[in-house]
C-alpha positions in Angstrom: 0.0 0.0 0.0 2.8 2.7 1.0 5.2 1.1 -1.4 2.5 1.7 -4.2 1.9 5.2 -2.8 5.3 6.4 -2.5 6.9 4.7 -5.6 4.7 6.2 -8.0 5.1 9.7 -6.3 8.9 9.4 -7.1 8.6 11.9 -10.7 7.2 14.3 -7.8 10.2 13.8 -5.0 13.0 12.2 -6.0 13.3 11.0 -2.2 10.4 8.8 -2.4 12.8 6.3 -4.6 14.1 5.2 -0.6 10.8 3.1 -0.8 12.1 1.2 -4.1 14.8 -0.4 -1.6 14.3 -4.1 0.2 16.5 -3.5 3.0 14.4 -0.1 4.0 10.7 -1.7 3.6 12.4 -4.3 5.7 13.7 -2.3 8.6 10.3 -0.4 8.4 8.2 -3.3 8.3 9.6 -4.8 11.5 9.6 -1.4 13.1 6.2 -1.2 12.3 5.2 -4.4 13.6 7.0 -3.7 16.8 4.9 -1.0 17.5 1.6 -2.6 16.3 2.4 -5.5 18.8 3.1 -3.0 21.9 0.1 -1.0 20.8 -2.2 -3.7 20.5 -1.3 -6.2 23.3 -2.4 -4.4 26.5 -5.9 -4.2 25.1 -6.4 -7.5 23.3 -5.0 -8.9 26.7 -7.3 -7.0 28.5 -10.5 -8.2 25.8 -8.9 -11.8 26.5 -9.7 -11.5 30.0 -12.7 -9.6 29.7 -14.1 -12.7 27.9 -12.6 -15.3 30.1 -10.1 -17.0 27.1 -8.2 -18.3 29.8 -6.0 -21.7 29.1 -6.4 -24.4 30.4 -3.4 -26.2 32.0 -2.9 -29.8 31.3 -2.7 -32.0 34.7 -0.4 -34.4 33.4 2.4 -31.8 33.1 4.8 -30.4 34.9 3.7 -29.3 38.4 4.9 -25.8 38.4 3.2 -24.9 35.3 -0.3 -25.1 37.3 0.1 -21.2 38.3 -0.6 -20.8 35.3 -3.8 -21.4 35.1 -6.0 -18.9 33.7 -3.5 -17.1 31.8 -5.2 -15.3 28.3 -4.2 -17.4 25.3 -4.9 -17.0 21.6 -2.7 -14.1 21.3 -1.1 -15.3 18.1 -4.1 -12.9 16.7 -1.9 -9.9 18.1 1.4 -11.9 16.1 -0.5 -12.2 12.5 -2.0 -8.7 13.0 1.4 -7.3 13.3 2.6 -9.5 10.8 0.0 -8.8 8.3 -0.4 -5.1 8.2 3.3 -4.1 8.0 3.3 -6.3 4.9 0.7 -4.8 3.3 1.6 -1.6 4.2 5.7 -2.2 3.1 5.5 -5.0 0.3 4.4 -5.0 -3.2 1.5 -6.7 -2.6 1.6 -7.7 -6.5 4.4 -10.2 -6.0 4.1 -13.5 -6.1 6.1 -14.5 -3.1 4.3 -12.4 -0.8 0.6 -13.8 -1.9 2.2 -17.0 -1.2 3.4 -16.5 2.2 0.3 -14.5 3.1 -2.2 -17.5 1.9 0.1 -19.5 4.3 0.5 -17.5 7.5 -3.4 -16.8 7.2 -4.5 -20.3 6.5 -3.0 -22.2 9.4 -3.5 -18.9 11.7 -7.2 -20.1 11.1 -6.7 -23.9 11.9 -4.5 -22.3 15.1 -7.7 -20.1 15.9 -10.7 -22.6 15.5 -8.2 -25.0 17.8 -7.9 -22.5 20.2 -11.7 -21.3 20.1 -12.4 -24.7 20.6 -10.4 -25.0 23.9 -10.7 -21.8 25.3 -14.2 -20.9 24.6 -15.9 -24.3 24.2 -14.3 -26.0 27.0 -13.4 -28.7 24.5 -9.8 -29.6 26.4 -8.3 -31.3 22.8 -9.6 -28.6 20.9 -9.5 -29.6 16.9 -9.3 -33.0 16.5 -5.9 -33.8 15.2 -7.1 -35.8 12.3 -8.9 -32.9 11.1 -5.9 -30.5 11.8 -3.5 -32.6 10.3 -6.1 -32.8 7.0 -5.9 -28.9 7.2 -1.9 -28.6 7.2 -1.7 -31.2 4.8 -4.2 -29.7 2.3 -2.5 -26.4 2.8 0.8 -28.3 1.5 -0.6 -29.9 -1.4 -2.5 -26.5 -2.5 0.9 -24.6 -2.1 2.8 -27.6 -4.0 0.4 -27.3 -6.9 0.4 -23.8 -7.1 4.3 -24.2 -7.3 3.9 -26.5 -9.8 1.4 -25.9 -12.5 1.9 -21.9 -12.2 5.8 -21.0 -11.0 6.8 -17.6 -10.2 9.0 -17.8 -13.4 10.1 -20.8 -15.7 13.3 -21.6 -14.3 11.5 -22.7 -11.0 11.1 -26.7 -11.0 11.2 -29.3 -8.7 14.5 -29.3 -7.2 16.0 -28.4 -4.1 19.7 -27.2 -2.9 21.5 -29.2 -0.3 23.7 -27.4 2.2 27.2 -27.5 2.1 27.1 -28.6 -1.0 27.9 -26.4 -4.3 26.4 -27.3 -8.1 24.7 -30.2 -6.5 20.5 -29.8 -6.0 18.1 -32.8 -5.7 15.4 -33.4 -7.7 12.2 -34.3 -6.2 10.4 -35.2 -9.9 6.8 -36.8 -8.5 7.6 -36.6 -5.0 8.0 -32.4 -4.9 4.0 -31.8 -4.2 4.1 -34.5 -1.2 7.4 -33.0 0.0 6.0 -29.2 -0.2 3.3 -30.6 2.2 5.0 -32.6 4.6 7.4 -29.4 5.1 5.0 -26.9 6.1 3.1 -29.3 7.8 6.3 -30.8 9.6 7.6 -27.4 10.5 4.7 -26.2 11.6 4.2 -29.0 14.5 7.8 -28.3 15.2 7.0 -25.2 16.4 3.6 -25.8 18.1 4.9 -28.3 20.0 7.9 -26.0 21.5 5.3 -23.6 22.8 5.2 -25.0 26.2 7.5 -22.4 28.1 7.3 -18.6 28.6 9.0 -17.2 25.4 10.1 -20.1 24.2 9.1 -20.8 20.8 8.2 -17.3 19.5 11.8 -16.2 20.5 13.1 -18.9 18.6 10.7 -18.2 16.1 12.4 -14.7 15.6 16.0 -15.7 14.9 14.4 -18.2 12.7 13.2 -15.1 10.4 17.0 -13.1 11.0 18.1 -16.0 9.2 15.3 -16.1 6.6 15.6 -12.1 6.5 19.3 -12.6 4.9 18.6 -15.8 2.9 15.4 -14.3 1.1 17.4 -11.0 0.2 20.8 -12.4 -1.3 18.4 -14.9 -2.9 16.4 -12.5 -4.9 19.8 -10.5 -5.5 21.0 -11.5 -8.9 25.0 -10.2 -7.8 24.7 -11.5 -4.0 23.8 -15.1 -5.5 25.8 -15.1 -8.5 29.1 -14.6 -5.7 27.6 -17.0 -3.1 26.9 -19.2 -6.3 23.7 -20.1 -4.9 20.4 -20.7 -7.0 18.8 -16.9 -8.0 15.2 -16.5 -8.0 13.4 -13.2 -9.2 11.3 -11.4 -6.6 12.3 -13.7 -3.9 13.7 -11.0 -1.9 10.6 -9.0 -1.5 10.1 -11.8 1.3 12.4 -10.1 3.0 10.2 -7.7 4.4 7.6 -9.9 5.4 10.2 -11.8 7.5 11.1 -8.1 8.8 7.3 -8.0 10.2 7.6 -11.2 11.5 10.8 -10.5 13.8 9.1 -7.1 14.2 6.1 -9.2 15.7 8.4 -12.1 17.4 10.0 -9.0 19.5 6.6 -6.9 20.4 5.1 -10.0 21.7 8.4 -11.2 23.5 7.3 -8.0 25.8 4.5 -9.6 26.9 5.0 -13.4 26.3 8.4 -13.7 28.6 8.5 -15.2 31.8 6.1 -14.8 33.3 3.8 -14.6 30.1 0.6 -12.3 30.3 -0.6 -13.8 27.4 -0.2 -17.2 25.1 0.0 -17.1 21.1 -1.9 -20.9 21.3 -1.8 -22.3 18.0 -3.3 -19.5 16.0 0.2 -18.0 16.3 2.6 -21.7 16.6 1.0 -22.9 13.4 0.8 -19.8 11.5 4.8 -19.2 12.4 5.9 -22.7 11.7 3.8 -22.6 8.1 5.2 -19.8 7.2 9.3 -21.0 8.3 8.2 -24.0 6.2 6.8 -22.2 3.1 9.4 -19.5 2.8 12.3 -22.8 2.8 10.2 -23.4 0.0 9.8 -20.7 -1.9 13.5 -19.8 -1.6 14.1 -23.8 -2.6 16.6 -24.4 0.1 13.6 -26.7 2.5 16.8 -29.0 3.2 18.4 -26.0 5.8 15.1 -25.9 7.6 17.0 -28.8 9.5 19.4 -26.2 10.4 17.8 -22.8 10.8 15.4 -24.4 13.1 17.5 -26.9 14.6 15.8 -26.8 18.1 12.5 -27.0 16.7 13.5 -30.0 14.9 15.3 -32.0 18.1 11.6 -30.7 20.3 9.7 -32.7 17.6 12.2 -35.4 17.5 12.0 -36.2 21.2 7.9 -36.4 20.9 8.8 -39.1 18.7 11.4 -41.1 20.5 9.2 -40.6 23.7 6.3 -42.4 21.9 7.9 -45.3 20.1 10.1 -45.9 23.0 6.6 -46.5 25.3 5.0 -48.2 22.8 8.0 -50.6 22.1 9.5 -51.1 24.7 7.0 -51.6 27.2 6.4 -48.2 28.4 9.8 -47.8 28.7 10.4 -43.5 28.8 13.6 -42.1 27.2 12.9 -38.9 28.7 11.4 -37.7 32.0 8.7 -36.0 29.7 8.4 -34.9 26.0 8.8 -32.5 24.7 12.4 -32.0 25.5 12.5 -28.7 27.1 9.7 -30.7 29.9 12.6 -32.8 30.4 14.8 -30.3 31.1 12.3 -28.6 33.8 11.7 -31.9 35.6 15.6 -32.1 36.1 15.4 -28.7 38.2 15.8 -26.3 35.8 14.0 -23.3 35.9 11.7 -22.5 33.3 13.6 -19.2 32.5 16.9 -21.2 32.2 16.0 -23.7 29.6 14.5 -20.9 27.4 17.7 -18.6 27.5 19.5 -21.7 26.4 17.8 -23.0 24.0 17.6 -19.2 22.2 21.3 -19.8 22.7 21.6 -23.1 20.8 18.9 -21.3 18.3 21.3 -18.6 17.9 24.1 -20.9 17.0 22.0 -23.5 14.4 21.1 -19.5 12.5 24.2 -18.7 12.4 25.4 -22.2 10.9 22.6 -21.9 8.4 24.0 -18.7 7.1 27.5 -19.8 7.0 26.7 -22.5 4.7 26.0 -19.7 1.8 29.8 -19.8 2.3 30.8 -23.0 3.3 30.4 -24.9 0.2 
């Protein structure tokens, strides 16, 4: 909307041409959603309460995390707001990238939301049933696969994907690409939902997730940057970069309320919508391999889920942790909750910066 606006004002005032330039929509787009977030969150917190959209605390889990019973959840609406508008406002909104990523963050922020209505307002403690969830990721996947497929941002993008650490080597997915679409988003998106069990936790790692996505999308949709990184160069690809600006801008605003201890949750509407959208950008930027590496902790948090549940059910309720997921674990050995958060950023932190030194490490 203001790129349109002040782009075509440019004959007029030569200064407007600033707005032509990635790296300042991107700067203004997570400033913007910084402020949207802090603006926002003290009254949606307040309608939270007003309305009783309290959580509900599971009693299987760790004991210390009954006081916080009551606490508002659903606050991933304040996340996708703040997400949402400062794209809008900052990106061309007639690229194809950003309608992709936008289709994405606001379809699973709707299966996050009816989950979340579904617990919080109808008293329904599973919410969604996962079947029907899962059905609603998945279909997401296939949609965004066949969109890839049968109408590509340009001609040059096909079915292949680039393998880290590795230079003039790419796998080709052939059949398998639409599947492989969908089990990424959906994948990445659980791997985030199920890290959202401690104050701060998974939207903080969620927002050096998009530092690293913030570079990758910009040198990818740089003809010069890739050509000397000799990586693969897609065309409009770097507008993304500004809605990963709005989505650090919206990690950080709702780090002010979410950290220990949290005022509010993001619930699903806000872990799904995040993870889809870490999933879909991989895609879109055809490097879904690093998501391995970028979200690194997310990855090892859905891992342990796993292990945990084929360990009990082969090995005759046999545990390999205390509790899944693995930051649980870490709780139930006496840390406190604030500990294991900080050092998991930490190990976030480090997987990011591994992920962008593979553009060199090749």
């Amino acid at each position: 909307m203001l790129y349109f606006l002040f782009t075509s004002l440019v004959g007029y005032v030569s200064g407007f041409n600033l707005f032509r330039y990635i790296t300042f929509r991107t700067a203004a787009a997570t400033i913007t959603a910084i402020l949207i977030t802090l603006f926002l969150g003290p009254y949606f917190i307040r309608l939270l309460r007003k309305f009783q959209i309290k959580e509900k605390i599971r009693t299987d889990g760790p004991q210390t995390h009954l006081a916080k019973e009551g606490t508002p959840t659903m606050g991933g609406i304040i996340i996708l707001t703040a997400i949402i508008i400062p794209t809008v406002l900052w990106a061309d909104m007639t690229n194809y990238f950003i309608l992709m990523i936008l289709l994405t963050t606001f379809w699973l922020g709707l299966i996050g939301f009816m989950d979340d209505y579904l617990k919080a307002v109808k008293h329904q403690p599973k919410g969604m049933v996962a079947r029907k969830k899962l059905i609603g990721q998945l279909s997401l996947g296939i949609v965004f696969g066949l969109v890839l497929t049968f109408l590509p941002p340009n001609f040059s993008f096909d079915g292949t994907t680039g393998i880290p650490f590795l230079k003039n080597y790419i796998l080709n997915l052939g059949i398998l690409y639409i599947p492989f679409v969908a089990m990424v988003i959906t994948g990445f998106s659980n791997g985030v939902n199920l890290s959202d069990g401690l104050d701060g936790l998974a939207i903080g790692l969620s927002g050096i997730c998009f530092v690293a996505f913030t570079g990758l999308t910009y040198v990818t949709g740089r003809a010069d940057f890739s050509n000397y990184l000799q990586i693969e160069y897609i065309p409009g690809a770097g507008e993304m970069a500004v809605y990963c600006g709005a989505a650090l801008g919206a990690a950080i605003g709702f780090l002010w309320f979410n950290s220990h201890p949290a005022e509010v949750f993001m619930g699903d509407t806000g872990a799904l919508a995040l993870g889809g959208a870490l999933g879909a950008i991989a895609v879109l930027i055809k490097k879904e391999l690093i998501l391995v590496i970028v979200g690194g902790v997310f990855v090892i948090e859905a891992l342990s889920v796993v292990i945990q549940v084929l360990s009990y059910r082969y090995r005759g309720g046999k545990r390999v942790f205390k509790m899944a997921p693995l930051h649980h674990h870490f709780e139930l050995l006496g840390w406190p909750e604030s500990k294991v958060v900080i050092r998991f950023w930490i190990i976030g932190a480090l997987f990011a910066l591994l992920t962008l030194s593979t553009l060199k490490i090749r």
